[in-house]
C-alpha positions as CSV (number, residue, x, y, z in Angstrom):
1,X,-31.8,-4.1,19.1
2,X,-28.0,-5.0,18.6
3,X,-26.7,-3.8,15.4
4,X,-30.4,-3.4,13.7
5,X,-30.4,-0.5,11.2
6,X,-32.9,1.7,11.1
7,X,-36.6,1.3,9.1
8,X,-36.3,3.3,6.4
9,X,-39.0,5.7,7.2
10,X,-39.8,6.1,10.8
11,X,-36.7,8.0,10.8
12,X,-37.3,10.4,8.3
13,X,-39.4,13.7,8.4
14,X,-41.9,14.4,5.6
15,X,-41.7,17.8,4.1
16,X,-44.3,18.9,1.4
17,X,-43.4,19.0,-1.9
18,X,-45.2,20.0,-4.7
19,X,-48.4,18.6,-6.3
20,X,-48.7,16.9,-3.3
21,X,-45.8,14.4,-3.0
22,X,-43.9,14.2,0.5
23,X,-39.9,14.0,0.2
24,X,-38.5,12.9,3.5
25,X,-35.2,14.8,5.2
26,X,-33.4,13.9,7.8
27,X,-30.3,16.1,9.6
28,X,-27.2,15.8,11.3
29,X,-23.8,17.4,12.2
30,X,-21.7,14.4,10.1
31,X,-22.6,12.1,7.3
32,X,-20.4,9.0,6.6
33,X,-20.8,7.7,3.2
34,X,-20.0,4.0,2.8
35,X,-20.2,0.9,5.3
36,X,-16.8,-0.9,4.7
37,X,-14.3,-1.2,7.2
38,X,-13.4,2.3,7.2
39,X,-16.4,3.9,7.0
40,X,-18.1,1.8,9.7
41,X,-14.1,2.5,12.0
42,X,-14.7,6.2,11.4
43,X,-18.7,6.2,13.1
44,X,-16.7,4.1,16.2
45,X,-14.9,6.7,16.5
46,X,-17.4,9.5,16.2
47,X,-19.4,7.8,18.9
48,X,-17.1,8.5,21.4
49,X,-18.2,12.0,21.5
50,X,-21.7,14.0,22.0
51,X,-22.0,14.1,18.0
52,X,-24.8,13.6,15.9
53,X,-23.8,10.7,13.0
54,X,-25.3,9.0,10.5
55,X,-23.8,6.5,8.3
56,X,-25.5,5.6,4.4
57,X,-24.7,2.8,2.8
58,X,-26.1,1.7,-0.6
59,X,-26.1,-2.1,0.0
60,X,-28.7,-4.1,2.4
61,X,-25.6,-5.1,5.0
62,X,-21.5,-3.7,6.0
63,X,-18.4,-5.0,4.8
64,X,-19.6,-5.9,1.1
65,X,-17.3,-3.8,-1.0
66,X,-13.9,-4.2,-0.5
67,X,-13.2,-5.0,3.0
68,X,-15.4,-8.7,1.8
69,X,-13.0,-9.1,-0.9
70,X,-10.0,-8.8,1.7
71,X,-7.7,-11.8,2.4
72,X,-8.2,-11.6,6.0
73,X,-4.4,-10.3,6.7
74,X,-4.1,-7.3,9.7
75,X,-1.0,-6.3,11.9
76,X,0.4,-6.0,8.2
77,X,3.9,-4.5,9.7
78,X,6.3,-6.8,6.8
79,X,4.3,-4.4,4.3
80,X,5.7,-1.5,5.9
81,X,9.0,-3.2,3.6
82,X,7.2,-2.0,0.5
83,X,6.2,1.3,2.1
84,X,8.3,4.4,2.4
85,X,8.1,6.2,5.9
86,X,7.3,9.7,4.2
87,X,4.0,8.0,2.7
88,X,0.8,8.8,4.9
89,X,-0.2,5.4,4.0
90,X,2.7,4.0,5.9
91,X,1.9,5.7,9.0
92,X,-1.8,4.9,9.2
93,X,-0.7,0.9,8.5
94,X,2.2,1.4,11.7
95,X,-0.1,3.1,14.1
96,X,-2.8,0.6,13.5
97,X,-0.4,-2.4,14.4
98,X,-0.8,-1.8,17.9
99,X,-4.6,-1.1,18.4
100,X,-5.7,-3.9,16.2
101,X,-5.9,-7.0,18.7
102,X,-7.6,-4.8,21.2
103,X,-9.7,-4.0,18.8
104,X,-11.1,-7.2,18.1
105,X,-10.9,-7.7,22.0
106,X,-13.4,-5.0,23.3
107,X,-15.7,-6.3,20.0
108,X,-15.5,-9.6,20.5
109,X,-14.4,-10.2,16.6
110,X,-11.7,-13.1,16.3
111,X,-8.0,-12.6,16.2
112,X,-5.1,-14.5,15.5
113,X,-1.6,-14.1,15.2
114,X,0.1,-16.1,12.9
115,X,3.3,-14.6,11.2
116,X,4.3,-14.5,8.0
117,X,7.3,-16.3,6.1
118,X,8.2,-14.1,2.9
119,X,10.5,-16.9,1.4
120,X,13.2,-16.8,-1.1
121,X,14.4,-19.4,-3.6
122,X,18.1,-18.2,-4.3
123,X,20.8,-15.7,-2.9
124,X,19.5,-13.2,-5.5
125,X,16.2,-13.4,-3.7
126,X,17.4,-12.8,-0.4
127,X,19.2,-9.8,-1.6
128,X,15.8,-8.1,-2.0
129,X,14.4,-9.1,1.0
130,X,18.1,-7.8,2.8
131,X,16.6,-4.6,1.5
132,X,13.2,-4.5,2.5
133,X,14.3,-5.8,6.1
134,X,16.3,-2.7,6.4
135,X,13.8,-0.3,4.8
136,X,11.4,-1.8,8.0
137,X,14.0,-0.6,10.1
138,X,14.3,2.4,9.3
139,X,10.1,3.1,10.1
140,X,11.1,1.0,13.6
141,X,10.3,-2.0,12.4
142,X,13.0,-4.5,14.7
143,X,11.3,-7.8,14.7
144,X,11.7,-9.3,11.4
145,X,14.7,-11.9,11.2
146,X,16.0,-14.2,8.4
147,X,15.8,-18.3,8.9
148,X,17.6,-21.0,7.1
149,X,16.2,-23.7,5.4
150,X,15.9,-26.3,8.3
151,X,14.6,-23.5,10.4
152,X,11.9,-23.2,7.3
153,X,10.8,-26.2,7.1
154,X,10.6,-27.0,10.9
155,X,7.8,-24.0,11.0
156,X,6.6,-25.1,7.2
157,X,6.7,-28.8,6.4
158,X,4.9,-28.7,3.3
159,X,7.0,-25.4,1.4
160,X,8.7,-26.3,-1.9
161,X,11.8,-28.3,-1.4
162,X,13.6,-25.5,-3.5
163,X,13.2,-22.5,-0.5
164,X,16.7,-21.8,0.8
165,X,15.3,-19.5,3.3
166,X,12.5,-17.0,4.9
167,X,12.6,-13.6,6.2
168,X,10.1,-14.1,9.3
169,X,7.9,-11.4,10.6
170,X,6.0,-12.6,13.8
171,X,3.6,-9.9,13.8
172,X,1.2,-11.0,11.0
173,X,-2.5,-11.6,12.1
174,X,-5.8,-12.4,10.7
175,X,-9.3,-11.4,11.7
176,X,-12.6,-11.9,10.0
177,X,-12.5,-8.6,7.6
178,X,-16.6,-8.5,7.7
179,X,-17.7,-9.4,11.1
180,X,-15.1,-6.7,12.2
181,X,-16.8,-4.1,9.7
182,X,-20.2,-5.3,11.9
183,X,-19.5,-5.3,14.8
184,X,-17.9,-1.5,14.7
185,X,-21.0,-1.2,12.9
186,X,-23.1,-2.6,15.7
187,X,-21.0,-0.8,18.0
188,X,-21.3,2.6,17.2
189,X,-25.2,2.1,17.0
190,X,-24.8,1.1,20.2
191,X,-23.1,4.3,21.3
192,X,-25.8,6.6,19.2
193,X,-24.7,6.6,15.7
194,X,-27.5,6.1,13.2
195,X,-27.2,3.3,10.7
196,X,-29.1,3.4,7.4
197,X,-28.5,0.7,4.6
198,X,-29.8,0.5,1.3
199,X,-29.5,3.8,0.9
200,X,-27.4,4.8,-2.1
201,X,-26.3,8.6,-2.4
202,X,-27.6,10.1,-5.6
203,X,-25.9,13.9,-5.6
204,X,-24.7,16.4,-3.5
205,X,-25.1,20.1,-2.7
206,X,-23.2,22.4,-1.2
207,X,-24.4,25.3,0.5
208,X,-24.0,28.2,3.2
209,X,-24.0,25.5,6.1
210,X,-23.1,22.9,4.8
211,X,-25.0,20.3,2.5
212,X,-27.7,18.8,1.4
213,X,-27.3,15.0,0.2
214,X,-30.0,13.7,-2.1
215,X,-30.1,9.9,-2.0
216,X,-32.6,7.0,-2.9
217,X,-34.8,7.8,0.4
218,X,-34.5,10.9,1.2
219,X,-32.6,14.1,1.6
220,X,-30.0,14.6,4.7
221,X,-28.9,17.9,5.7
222,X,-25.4,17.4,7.0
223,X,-22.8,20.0,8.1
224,X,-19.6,17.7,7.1
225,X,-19.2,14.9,4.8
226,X,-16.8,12.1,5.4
227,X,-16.8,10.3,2.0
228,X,-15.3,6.5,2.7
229,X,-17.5,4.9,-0.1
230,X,-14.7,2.4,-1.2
231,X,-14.6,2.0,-5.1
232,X,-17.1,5.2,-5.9
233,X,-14.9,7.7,-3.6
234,X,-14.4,8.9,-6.5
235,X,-17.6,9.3,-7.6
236,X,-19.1,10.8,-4.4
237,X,-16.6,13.0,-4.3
238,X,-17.1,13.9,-8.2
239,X,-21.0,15.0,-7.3
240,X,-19.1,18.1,-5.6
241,X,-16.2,18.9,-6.8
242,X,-14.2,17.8,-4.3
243,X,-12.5,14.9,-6.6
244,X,-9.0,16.2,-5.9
245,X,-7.9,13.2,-6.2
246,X,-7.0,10.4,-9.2
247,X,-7.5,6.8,-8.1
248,X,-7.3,3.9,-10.1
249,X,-9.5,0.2,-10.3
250,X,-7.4,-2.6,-9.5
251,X,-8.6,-6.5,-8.6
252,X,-7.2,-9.6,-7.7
253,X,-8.1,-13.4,-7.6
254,X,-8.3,-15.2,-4.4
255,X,-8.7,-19.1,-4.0
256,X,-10.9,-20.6,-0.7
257,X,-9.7,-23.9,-0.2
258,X,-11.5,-26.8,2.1
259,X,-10.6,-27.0,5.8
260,X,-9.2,-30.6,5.2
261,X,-6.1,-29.1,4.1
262,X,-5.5,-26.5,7.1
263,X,-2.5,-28.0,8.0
264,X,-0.8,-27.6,4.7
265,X,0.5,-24.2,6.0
266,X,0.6,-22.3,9.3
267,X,2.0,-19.3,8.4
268,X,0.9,-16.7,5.8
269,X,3.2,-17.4,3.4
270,X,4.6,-15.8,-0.1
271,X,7.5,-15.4,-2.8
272,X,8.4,-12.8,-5.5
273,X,8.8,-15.2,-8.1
274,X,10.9,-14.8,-10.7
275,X,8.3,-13.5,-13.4
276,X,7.2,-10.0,-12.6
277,X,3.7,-9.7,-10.9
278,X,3.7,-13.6,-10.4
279,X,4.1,-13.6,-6.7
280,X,1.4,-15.6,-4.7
281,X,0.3,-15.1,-1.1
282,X,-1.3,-18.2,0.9
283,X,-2.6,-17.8,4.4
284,X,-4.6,-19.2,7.0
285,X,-7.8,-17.8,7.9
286,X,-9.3,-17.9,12.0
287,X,-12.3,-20.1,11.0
288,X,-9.7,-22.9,9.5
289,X,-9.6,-22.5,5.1
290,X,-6.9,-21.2,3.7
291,X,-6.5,-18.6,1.2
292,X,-4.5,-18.3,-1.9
293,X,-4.2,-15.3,-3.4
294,X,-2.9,-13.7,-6.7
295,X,-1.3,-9.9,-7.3
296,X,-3.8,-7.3,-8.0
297,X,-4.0,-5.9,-11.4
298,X,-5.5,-3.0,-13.4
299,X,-9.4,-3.9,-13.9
300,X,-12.9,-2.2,-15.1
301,X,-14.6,-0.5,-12.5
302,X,-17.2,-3.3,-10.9
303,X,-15.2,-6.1,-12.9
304,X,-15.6,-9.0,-10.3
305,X,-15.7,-11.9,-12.5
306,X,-13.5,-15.2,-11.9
307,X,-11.9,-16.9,-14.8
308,X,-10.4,-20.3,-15.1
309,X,-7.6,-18.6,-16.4
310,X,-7.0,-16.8,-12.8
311,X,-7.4,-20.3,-10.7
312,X,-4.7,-21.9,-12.7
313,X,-2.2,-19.0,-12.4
314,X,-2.9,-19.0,-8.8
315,X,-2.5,-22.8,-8.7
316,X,0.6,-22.6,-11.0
317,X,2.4,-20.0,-8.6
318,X,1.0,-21.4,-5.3
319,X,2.5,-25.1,-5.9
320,X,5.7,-23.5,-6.3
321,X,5.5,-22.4,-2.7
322,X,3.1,-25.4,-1.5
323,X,3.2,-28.3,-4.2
324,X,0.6,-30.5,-2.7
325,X,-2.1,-27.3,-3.0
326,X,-4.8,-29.4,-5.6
327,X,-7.5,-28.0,-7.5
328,X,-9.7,-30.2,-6.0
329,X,-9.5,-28.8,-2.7
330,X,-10.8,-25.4,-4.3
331,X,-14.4,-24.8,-2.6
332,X,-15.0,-21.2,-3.7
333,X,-13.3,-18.1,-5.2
334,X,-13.9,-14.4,-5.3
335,X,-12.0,-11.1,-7.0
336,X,-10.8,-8.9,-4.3
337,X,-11.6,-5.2,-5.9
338,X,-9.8,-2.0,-4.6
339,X,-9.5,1.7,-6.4
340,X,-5.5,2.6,-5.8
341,X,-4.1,6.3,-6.2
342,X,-0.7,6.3,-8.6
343,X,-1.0,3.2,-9.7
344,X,1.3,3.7,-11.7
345,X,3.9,4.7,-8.7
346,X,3.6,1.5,-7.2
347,X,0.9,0.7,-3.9
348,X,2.9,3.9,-2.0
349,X,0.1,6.4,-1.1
350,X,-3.6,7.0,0.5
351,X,-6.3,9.3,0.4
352,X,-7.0,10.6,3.8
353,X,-7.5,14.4,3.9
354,X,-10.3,17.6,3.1
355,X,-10.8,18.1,0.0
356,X,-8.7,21.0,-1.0
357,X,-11.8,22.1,-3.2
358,X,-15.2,22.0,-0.4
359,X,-14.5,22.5,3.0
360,X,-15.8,20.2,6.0
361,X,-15.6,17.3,3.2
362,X,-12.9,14.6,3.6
363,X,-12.2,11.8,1.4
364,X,-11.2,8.5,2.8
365,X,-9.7,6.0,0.6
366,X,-6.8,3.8,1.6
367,X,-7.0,0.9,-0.8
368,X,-4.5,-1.4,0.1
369,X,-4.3,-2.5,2.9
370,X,-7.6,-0.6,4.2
371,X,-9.1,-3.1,6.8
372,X,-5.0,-3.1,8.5
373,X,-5.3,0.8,8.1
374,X,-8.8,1.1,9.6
375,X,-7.8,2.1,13.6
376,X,-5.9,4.8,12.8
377,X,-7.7,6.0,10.4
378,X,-10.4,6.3,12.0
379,X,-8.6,8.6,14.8
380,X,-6.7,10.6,11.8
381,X,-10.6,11.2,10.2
382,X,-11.5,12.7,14.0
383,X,-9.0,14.7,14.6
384,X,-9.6,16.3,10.9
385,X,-12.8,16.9,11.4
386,X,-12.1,18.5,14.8
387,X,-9.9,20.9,12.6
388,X,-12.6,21.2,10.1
389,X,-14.6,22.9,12.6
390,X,-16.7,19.9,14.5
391,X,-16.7,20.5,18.0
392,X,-16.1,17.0,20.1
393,X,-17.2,16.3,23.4
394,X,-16.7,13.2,24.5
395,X,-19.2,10.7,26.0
396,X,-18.8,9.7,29.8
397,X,-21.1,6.5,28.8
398,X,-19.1,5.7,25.8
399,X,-19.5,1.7,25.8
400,X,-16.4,0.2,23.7
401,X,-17.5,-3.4,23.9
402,X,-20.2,-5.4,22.2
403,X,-20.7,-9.7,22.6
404,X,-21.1,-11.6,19.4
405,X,-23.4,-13.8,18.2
406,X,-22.2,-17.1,20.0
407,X,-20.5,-19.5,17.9
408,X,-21.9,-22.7,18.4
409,X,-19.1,-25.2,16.8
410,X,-16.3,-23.5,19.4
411,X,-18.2,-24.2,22.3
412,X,-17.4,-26.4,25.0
413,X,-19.7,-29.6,25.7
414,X,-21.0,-27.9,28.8
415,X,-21.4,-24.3,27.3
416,X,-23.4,-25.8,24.6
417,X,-26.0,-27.8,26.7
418,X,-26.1,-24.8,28.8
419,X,-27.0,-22.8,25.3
420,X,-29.9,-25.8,24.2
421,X,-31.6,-24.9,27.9
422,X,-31.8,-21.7,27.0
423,X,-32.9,-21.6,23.7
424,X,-33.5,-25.0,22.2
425,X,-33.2,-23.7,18.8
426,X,-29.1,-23.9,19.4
427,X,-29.7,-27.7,19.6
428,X,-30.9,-28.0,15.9
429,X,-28.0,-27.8,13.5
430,X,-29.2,-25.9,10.4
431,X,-25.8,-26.3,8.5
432,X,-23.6,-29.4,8.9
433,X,-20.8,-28.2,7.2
434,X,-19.8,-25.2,9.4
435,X,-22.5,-26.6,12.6
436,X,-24.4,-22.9,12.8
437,X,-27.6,-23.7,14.5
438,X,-30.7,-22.2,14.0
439,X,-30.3,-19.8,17.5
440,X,-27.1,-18.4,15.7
441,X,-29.3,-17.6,12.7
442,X,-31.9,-16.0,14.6
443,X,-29.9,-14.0,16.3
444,X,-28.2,-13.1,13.2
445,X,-31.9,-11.8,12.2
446,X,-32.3,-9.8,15.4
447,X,-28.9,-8.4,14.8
448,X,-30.3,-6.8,11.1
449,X,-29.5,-9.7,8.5
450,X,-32.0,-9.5,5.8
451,X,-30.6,-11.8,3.7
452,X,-28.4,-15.1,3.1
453,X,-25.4,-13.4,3.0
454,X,-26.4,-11.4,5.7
455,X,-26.6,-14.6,7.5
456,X,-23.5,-16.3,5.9
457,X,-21.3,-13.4,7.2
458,X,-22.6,-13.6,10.6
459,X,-22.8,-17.2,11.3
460,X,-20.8,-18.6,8.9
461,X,-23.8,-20.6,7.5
462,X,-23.1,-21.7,3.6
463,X,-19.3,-21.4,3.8
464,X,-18.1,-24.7,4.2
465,X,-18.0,-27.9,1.4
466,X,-21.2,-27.8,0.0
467,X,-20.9,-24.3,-0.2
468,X,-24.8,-23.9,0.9
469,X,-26.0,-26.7,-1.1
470,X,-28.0,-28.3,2.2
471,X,-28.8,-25.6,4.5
472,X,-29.6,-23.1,2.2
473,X,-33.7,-24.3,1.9
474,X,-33.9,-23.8,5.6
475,X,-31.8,-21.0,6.0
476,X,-34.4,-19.1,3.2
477,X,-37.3,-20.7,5.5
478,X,-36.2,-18.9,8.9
479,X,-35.4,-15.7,7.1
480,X,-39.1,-16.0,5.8
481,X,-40.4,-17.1,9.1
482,X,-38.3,-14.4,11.4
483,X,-38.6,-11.3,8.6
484,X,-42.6,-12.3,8.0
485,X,-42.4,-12.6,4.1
486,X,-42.8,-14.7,1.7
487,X,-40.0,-17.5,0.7
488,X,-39.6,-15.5,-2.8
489,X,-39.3,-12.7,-1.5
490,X,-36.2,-13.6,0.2
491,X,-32.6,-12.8,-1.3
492,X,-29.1,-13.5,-1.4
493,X,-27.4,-9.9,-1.0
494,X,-30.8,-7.9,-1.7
495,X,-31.9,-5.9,-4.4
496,X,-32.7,-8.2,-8.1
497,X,-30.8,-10.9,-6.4
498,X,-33.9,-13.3,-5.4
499,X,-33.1,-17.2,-5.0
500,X,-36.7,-18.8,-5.6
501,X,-38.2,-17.3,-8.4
502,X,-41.5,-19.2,-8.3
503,X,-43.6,-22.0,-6.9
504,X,-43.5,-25.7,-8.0
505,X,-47.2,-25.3,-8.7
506,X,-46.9,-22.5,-10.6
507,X,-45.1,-24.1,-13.3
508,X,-47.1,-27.4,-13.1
509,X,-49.8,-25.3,-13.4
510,X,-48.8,-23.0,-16.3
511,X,-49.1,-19.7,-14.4
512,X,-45.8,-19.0,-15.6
């Protein structure tokens, strides 16, 4: 089945233990360790070659680290102006430009260009950006060009009557951070990779030939280690000694705001304000909300709490680029949460190498911007593993595409009545907001979602105004239904994080 991971115990081989009690191993030539973005771009990658992968990841589904806290933003060549050419980090984010579209192409993941205006408020302002615009130029970066103010607000009839001017970079895009992270996911299953979730890595061991990887099923006896798991890389990589490495926890505060106000921009748009570290970004996403976004700052590991405090600074800062942005308009928020290397150096390098301490174990940490990075790291993590010692064949049946799960509210009158004959599910509209049907959620289910945001991040079902407040019930009752357990059983991203926590009549009746 598309994209399902596998049960957590068919696959695994019992070997006696002691007293009696089995522990269950598995093998292979390479274990990934995390299912974000770059972890689950790196098992694509393996799977083009006759090589035996498995990827771990501790929570039930991909994408729900750091590529879900992501403001959607790829082709990220205008950040290449706060990049130097001799950082790694700049090179991975160039190379990628290129691949990303077709990326999204062969897996059927949306994609869509929309540029970006980096505007300025004063001459002093368009100094710096005189700066950056040649700094891009000298990493081959030609396609960025300065507009006036008429030229401005032509593309941007709602920016802040104070904007002189924009330096415009065309190549901007957005994508859906999480459904890309699946469907590589989905992808490389498809092409032989093994996929385990739920499965958090406990310690590590090295030996003669490699190691042995305790985790919370089971040993795995793996011959390398790529170690891509997001904000513990430096924790996995600790349980070795191969932590050669400092990075740092950083987070940031982004804003969801209602599809009624799409049209407010059309561009990603953003300023370096005058106050240092007040600079806002605002974007459009592909499924129609925009996104307003704060700086990232330094942060407590796993600190992924909003504050009313952050919404008004991002309101404050984004009404000076967009002043009729409202408060009211705000359907959702979430911290985006990334571990950085030299902070204190500025967002300049990356993590992408063996660890000069364990051989055949690389460490994979990009932070910012990791999803725009993800392509080309993925080849980089290859070719070092190649050099490592992992011989690569490649595949002759190597498959590069994968369909998605059919989106139901972009569908033409005539592709969805064909859709209803063939499943009449598709004709029953399980959340009004967003229109996802109950045959997207299904499928959704087929595909491996165990949970509502399992769902929510395939179909979209939960996201719009209500923000789940109607579907939810019957989303909970087809998980039930399609997964065989009970309603309270059922959770919103797995583990403690149940949604019913008893029956009606077991209140009324005091059993609890």
């Amino acid at each position: 089945m598309d994209g399902r991971t596998s049960p957590k115990r068919d696959i695994w081989s019992p070997v006696p233990k002691k007293k009696g009690v089995k522990a269950y191993m598995l093998k292979t030539e390479v274990l990934i360790i995390g299912g974000g973005a770059l972890g689950t771009a790196i098992a694509r990658g393996l799977s083009r070659y006759k090589v035996k992968a498995i990827l771990v990841e501790k929570d039930v589904d991909f994408g729900w680290g750091s590529t879900k806290a992501n403001m959607s933003i790829v082709c990220q060549g205008a950040d290449s102006l706060e990049f130097r050419k001799e950082y790694h980090r700049t090179r991975l984010v160039q190379e990628s430009i290129p691949m990303m579209e077709s990326l999204c192409s062969e897996l059927d993941v949306p994609f869509k260009r929309i540029g970006e205006l980096a505007v300025f408020f004063n001459d002093e302002g368009r100094a710096k950006y005189e700066k950056m615009k040649a700094r891009a130029e000298s990493v081959g970066i030609t396609t960025h060009q300065f507009i006036d103010r008429d030229a401005l607000r032509n593309m941007e009839p709602n920016i802040a009557k104070g904007a002189i001017g924009a330096l415009y970079d065309p190549n901007i895009a957005v994508t859906d951070p999480v459904r890309l992270t699946i469907a590589l996911a989905e992808n490389a299953r498809q092409n032989g990779v093994e996929l385990i979730t739920g499965t958090e890595v406990k310690a590590i061991a090295k030996g003669t030939d490699g190691f042995e990887v305790k985790t919370s099923q089971g040993i795995i006896s793996t011959e390398f280690i790529v170690n891509a798991a997001g904000t513990s890389v430096d924790k996995v990589a600790a349980m070795v000694n191969a932590d050669d490495f400092v990075v740092y926890p950083v987070r940031g505060y982004v804003a969801v705001l209602d599809k009624k106000v799409a049209d407010l921009v059309n561009h990603e748009v953003h300023a370096r304000l005058e106050a240092p570290g007040e600079n806002n970004i605002i974007t459009p996403t592909v499924h129609g909300n925009l996104f307003i976004g704060t700086p990232m700052k330094l942060a407590k590991r796993g600190e992924h709490i909003t504050t009313k405090e952050m919404e008004r600074v991002t309101l404050s800062n984004g009404r000076r680029l967009v002043p009729d942005i409202s408060e009211k308009d705000i359907i959702n928020s979430f911290t985006g949460f990334l571990m950085f290397r030299n902070w204190e150096l500025g967002w300049h390098e990356c993590v992408v190498r063996p660890s000069r301490n364990v051989p055949r174990f690389i460490n994979v940490s990009i932070g910012y911007p990791g999803v725009s990075a993800a392509p080309a790291t993925a080849k980089e993590v290859v070719r070092l593993l190649s050099q490592e010692g992992l011989k690569l064949q490649e595949k002759p049946d190597f498959n590069a595409y994968r369909k998605a799960i059919a989106d139901f509210s972009e569908l033409s009158d005539e592709e969805k009545q064909e859709l209803v004959a063939s499943d009449s599910r598709y004709g029953h509209v399980v959340c009004r907001c967003e229109t996802v049907t109950e045959g997207e959620i299904v499928e959704a289910i087929r595909r491996g979602a165990t949970t509502l945001d399992g769902v929510k991040f395939r179909t979209r079902a939960g996201m719009g105004r209500c923000q789940s407040g109607f579907c939810l019930p019957r989303v909970v009752g087809i998980l039930s239904r399609e997964l065989g357990i009970p309603p309270k059983d059922i959770t919103k991203k797995g583990h403690e994080s149940r949604q019913l926590l008893f029956e009606s009549k077991e209140l009324i009746e005091g059993r609890r």
